[in-house]
N, C-alpha and C positions, 0 to 999 in steps of 0.2 A: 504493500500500500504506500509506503515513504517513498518507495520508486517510482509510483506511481504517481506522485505528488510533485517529484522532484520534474518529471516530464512535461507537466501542464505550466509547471514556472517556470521551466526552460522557453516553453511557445508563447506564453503571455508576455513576458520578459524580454523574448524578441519583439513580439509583436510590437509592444511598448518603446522599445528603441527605433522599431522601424516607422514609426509612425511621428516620432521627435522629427526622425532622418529626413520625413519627406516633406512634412511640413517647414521643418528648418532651410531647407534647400529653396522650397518655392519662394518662402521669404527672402533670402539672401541672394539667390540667383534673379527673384525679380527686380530688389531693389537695385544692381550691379545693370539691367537691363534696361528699366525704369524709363527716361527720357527715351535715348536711342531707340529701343524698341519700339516708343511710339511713333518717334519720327520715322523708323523704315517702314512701319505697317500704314504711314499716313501716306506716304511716300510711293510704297507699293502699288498701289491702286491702277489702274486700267492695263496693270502687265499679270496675264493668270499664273506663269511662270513661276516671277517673282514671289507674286505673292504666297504661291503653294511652297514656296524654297522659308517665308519667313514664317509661315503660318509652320510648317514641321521646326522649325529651329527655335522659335518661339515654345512650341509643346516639349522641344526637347529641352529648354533652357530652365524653364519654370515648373516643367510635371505638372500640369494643372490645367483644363480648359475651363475650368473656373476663373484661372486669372487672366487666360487668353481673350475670355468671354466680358470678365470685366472692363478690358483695357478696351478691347472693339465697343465695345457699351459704352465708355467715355467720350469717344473719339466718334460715334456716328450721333450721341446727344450735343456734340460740338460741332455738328455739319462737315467735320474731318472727312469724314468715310459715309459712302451708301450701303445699303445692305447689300444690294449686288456684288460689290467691291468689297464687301467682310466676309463673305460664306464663304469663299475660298479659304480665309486665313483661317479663320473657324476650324472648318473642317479636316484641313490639313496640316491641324496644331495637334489632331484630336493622332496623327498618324504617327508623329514629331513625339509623342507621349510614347511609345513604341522601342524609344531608347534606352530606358530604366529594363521596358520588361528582357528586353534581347539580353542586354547587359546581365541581367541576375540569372538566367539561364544558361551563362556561361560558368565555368569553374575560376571562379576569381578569386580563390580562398589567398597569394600570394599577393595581389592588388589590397586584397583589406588590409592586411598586415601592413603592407608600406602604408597605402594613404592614411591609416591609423597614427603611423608613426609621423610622417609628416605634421598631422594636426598635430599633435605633441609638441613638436620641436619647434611649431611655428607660436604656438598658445607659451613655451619658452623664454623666448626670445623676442616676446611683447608685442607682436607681430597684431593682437586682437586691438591691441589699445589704438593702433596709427587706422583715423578715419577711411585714407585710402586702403588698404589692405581688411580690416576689421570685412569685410560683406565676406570678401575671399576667402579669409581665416575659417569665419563659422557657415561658409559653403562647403570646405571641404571637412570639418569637421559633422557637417551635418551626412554628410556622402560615406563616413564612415560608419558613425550613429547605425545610417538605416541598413551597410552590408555587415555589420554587426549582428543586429538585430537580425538578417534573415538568415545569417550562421547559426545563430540559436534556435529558430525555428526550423531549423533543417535539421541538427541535431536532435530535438525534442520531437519530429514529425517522422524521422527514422527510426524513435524509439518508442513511441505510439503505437508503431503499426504492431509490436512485439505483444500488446495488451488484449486479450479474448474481445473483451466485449466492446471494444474500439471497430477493432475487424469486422465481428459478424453484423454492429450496426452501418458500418460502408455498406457492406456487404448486401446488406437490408437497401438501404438509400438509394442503392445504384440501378434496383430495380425501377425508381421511379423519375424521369428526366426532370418532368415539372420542377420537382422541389429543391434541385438542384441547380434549375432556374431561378425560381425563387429568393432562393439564400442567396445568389448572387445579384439580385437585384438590389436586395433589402441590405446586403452588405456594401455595396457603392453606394446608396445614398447613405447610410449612416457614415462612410470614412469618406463620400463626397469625391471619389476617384477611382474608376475599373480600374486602373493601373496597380492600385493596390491591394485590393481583391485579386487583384492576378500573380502578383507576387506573392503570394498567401497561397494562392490556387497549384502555384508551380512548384509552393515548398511543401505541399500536401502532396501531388504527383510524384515529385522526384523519390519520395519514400513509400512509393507506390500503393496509396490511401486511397486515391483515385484515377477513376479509370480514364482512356481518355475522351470518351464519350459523358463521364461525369464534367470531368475538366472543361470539355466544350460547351457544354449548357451552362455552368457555372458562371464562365468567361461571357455566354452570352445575355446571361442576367442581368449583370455587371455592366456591359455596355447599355443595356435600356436604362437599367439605375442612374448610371453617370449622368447620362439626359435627363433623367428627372431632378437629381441633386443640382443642376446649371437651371433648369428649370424655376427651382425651388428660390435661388439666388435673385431672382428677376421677377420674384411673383407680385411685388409692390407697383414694378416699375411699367411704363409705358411707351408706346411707340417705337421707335428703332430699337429701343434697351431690349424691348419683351419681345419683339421680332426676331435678335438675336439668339434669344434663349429658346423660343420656339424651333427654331430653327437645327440650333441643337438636338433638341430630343425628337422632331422629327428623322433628321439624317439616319439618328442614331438608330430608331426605330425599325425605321426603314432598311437600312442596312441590315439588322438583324435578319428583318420580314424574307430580307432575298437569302441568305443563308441556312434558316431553318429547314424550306424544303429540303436542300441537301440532305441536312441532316437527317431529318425522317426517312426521306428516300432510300439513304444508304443505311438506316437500319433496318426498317420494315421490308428492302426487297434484297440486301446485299448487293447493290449499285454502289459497285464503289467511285466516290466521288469525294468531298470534300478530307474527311478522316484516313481516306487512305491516301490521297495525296501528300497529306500531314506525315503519313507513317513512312509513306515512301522514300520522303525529306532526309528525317533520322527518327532514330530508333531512341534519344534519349528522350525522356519525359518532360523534362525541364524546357527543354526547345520545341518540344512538338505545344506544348501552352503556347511558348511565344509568339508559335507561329497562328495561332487560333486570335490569339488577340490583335494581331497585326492584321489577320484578315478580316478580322471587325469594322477596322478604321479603316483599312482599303476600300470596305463596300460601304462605309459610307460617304465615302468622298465620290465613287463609283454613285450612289444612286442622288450625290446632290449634285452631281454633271447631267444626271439622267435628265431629271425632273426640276431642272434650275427653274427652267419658264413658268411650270403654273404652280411651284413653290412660291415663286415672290409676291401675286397676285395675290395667295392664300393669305401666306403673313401679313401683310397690310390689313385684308380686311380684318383679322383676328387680333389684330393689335394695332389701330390706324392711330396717328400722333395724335399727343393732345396740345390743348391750347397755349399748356405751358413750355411742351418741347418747340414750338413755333414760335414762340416770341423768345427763348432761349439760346436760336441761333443768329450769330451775328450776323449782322447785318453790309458793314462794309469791309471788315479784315478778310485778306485772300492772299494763299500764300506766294505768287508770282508777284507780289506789292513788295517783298521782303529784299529784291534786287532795286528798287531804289527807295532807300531812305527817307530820304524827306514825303514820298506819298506816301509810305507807310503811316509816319508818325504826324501825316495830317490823317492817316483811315482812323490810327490812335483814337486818336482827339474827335472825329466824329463820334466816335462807338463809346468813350466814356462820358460823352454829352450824353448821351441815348440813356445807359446807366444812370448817368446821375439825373437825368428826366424823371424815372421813374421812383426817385427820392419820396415825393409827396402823396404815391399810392400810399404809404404807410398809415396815414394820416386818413383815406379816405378820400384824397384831393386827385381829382382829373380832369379840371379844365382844363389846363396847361397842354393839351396832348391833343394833336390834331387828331379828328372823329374818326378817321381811315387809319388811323395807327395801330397796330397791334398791341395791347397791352396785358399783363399779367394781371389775376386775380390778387386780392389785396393780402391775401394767404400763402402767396407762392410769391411774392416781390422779391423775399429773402434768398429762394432758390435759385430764382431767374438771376439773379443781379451776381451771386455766388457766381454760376456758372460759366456769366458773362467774363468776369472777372477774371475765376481761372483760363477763359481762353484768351483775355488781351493778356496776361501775362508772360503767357508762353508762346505769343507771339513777339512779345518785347524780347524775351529770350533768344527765341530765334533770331531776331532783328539784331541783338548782340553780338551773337556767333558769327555770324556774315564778314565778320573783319570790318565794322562799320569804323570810322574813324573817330578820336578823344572827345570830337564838340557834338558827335551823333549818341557817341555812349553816355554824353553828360545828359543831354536832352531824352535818352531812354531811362534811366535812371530819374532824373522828375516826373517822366510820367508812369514810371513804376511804383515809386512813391507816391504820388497820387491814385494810381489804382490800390494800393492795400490802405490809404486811407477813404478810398470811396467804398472799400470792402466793410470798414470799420464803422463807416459812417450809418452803410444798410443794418448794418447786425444792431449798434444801438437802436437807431428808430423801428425797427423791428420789435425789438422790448418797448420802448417808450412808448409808441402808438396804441400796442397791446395795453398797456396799462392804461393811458389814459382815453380807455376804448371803453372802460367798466366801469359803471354808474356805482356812485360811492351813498352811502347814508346821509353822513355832514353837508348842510348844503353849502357850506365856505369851501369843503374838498373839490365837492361837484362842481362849484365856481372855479377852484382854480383851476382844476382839468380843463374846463371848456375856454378857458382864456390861455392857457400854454397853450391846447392845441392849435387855436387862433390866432396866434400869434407864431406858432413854428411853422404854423402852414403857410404864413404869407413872406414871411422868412423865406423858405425852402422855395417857393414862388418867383422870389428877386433873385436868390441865389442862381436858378436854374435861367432867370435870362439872362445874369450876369455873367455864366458859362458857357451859355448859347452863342450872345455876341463875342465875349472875349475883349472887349471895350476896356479898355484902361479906365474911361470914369465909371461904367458897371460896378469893374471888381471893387474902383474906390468906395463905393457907395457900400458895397457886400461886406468889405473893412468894416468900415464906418456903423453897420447896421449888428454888428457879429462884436464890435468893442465887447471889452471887459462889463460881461453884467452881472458879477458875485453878487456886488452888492443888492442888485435890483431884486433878483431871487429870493436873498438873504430875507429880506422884505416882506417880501411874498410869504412867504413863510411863516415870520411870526407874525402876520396879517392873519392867515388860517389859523395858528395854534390861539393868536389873540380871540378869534370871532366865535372859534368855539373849544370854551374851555374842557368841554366833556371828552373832548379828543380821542380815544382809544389809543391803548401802542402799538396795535400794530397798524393803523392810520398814521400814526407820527413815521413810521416804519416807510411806508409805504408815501408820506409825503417826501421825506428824504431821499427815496428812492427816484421817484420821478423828475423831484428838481435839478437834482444832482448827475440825474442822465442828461435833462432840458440843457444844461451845463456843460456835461461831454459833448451833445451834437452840436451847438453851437457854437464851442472850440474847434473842434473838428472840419465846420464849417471855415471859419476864420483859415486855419490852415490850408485848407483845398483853395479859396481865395488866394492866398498866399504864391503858395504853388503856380499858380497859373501869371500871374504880374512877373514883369519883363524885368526885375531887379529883383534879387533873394530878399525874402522878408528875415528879419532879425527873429530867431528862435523862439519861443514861447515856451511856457511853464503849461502842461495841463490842470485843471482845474482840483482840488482834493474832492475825491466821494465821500458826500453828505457832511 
């Protein structure tokens, strides 16, 4: 029995490091990928080649079409990428994932050993502390983690099979394909990766636990699961995000759908076809998986060549944009602008005008916004303007990289700074507005919410034409109107606490809270003024909270 004890912690104990290994690795190898990989999959676009070359190098870099799925998801809610132009990389990340399984199939028990030891000597030698190197360090330490981990599950899955009543329930199990099915479904969505089910799947085979007609249904649970688990990831979102994910699990499905016959085929009539091709291959168990799972992802890249055309029509209608993905995408940034400069950082300045337009949505305020404009619901301003945000950044980024010249990097740099304080400025009003949205008891509180708001909206009003025009006497006036109002507030203040004594604390709570936001936006304000006037303004102190 202690033997027997000792076998089941040998398998979990892997399990457990394999599963540190793989998740550690996606982490590290995606942050090491992070930009660049966006910019070659943005980059990729109208070449199928290409993109089927980034989409496998992308699956094989990160292990994950959860994170391949997320970053197309980013990139087609920024009008980056169409969905026409992601199903390749999609698809052919899901084949690129196919690197892990071949790899652990092989006998690399000499490879662990080293890359084991290199993590050592590197985690030595302080190698994790240096920013540049640290992603590298705990990559390859993550790389050893999980062949670690499937060392001990090969161990303890060799010495499993030795156990009675282990045996006769395979044994039992194999008579039924379903449920073998089954558990491989139900095991990728819980670990959110066939990949790793199949690693699991091949350290069960190579101790010959399973057969490999068990192994095959297993593997192909596993790939319907995975599409569900990417499925699962996207279940909030909308338009191109949930198109993508759909997408997904049909491929996945579908590839299945054309494989199964096979398989029925050649067991019910002994046609040999799919499995005996497998056998023909080699004879080792561990490769004859690899090769079951690789032929997963072939037929689905295979059945989303098949059926691109009335796939795309489907997805739309099953997931068409919504209002907020539409006014979400920018409007004049385009990246053939990033070879001359100065248009660029006039599209800038367009597109943060557009942003900071939609300032006094917060408030409830849309006259300011021509009738034919698109605008965001006063619930999603924060997301829309987020979004916005992140994507003129990363185009100032780019606009940096280009080898621009010291007086272009100086002029991208202010209006970077100005986009993370336009960032700063939605996220307060965001809060503020909320707050002063909720009808209060006191009616000196209710009065002063309805005069801050009436007053920050007409505020937020000048502001927005004084960034429109760009006018040197505008901005003067947006100075002028943004001056130091501690005092005025201060005022404000023990005006309510004076009018009503009965005050509650958490109303005092709660009046502190909003003047002393009214406070930040309207520094913040002053600052973006600032920014924008043709001589640097002299530095400012922020305001203290409450």
């Amino acid at each position: 029995m202690m033997m027997h004890a000792d076998v089941f912690a040998s398998i979990l104990a892997g399990l457990g490091l394999f599963f540190i290994g793989i998740k550690s690795i996606a982490a590290n190898l995606g942050q090491l990928a992070g930009r660049s990989l966006r910019q070659w999959v943005a980059r990729s676009t109208g070449n199928y080649a290409l993109s089927a070359l980034i989409g496998t190098a992308a699956g094989a870099l990160t292990q994950s079409t959860n994170a391949i799925t997320v970053i197309l998801m980013s990139l087609a809610k920024a009008d980056l990428i169409t969905l026409q132009q992601a199903a390749p990389i999609l698809v052919w990340a899901n084949v690129g994932t196919a690197a892990l399984v071949l790899l652990v199939a092989i006998d690399i028990h000499l490879f662990v050993l080293a890359i084991t030891a290199i993590a050592g000597f590197c985690y030595y030698l302080n190698l994790d502390r240096s920013p540049r190197w640290r992603p590298i360090v705990a990559a390859i330490f993550a790389i050893s983690l999980l062949f670690l981990g499937l060392e001990l599950m090969r161990n303890g899955a060799h010495a499993l099979r030795e156990i009675d009543w282990v045996r006769e329930s395979l044994m039992l199990a194999a008579q039924w394909s379903v449920s073998a099915f089954l558990v491989g479904c139900g095991l990728a969505v819980l670990a959110q990766s066939s990949a790793t089910v199949t690693v699991i799947v091949i350290a069960m085979a190579s101790a010959h636990l399973l057969t490999l007609e068990q192994s095959m249904m297993t593997v192909f649970g596993a790939s319907v699961g995975s599409g569900i688990s990417t499925y699962m990831v996207a279940s909030s979102m909308t338009g191109a995000s949930r198109q993508l994910a759909i997408l997904q699990v049909m491929v996945k499905i579908l590839g299945i759908a054309a494989l199964l016959p096979l398989f029925i085929i050649e067991r019910a009539f002994g046609v040999p076809l799919l499995a005996h091709a497998i056998r023909f291959v080699t004879n080792d168990p561990s490769k004859q998986v690899a090769l079951v799972y690789l032929a997963c992802q072939v037929a689905a890249v295979a059945v989303q060549g098949v059926f691109n055309k009335p796939l795309l029509p489907l997805l739309r209608w099953l997931a068409p944009p919504s209002a907020e993905e539409a006014v979400s995408k920018p409007r004049y940034l385009y990246d053939q602008a990033l070879s001359e400069p100065e248009t660029a950082l006039a599209l800038v300045d367009r597109e943060q005008e557009r942003v900071f337009g939609f300032l006094p949505l917060h408030l409830g305020v849309a006259d300011h916004l021509d009738a034919g404009e698109a605008r965001p619901e006063r619930g999603t301003v924060l997301s829309v303007a987020t979004t916005l945000d992140e994507i003129i950044g990363r185009f100032l980024n780019d606009l940096a990289d280009t080898g621009a010249s010291r007086d272009v990097l100086e002029l991208i740099a202010n209006r970077q700074a100005g986009n993370d304080l336009l960032q700063s400025i939605h996220e307060s009003l965001h809060g503020l507005g909320g707050a002063l949205s909720t009808p209060f008891e006191s009616p000196a509180m209710q009065s002063l919410s309805t005069n801050l708001s009436e007053g920050l909206a007409a505020l937020l009003l000048a502001a927005d034409e004084a960034v429109k025009s760009g006018d040197a006497d505008d901005l003067v006036i947006l100075r002028q109107l943004t001056a130091d109002r501690d005092s005025l507030v201060d005022q404000l203040r023990r005006r309510v606490i004076a009018a009503d004594k009965m005050l509650s604390a958490r109303d005092q709570q709660t009046l502190y809270t909003i003047t002393s936001q009214f406070e930040l936006v309207v520094w913040m304000l002053r600052r973006y003024g600032a920014l924008m006037t043709v001589e640097a303004a002299a530095p400012e102190e922020a305001p203290a909270a409450g």
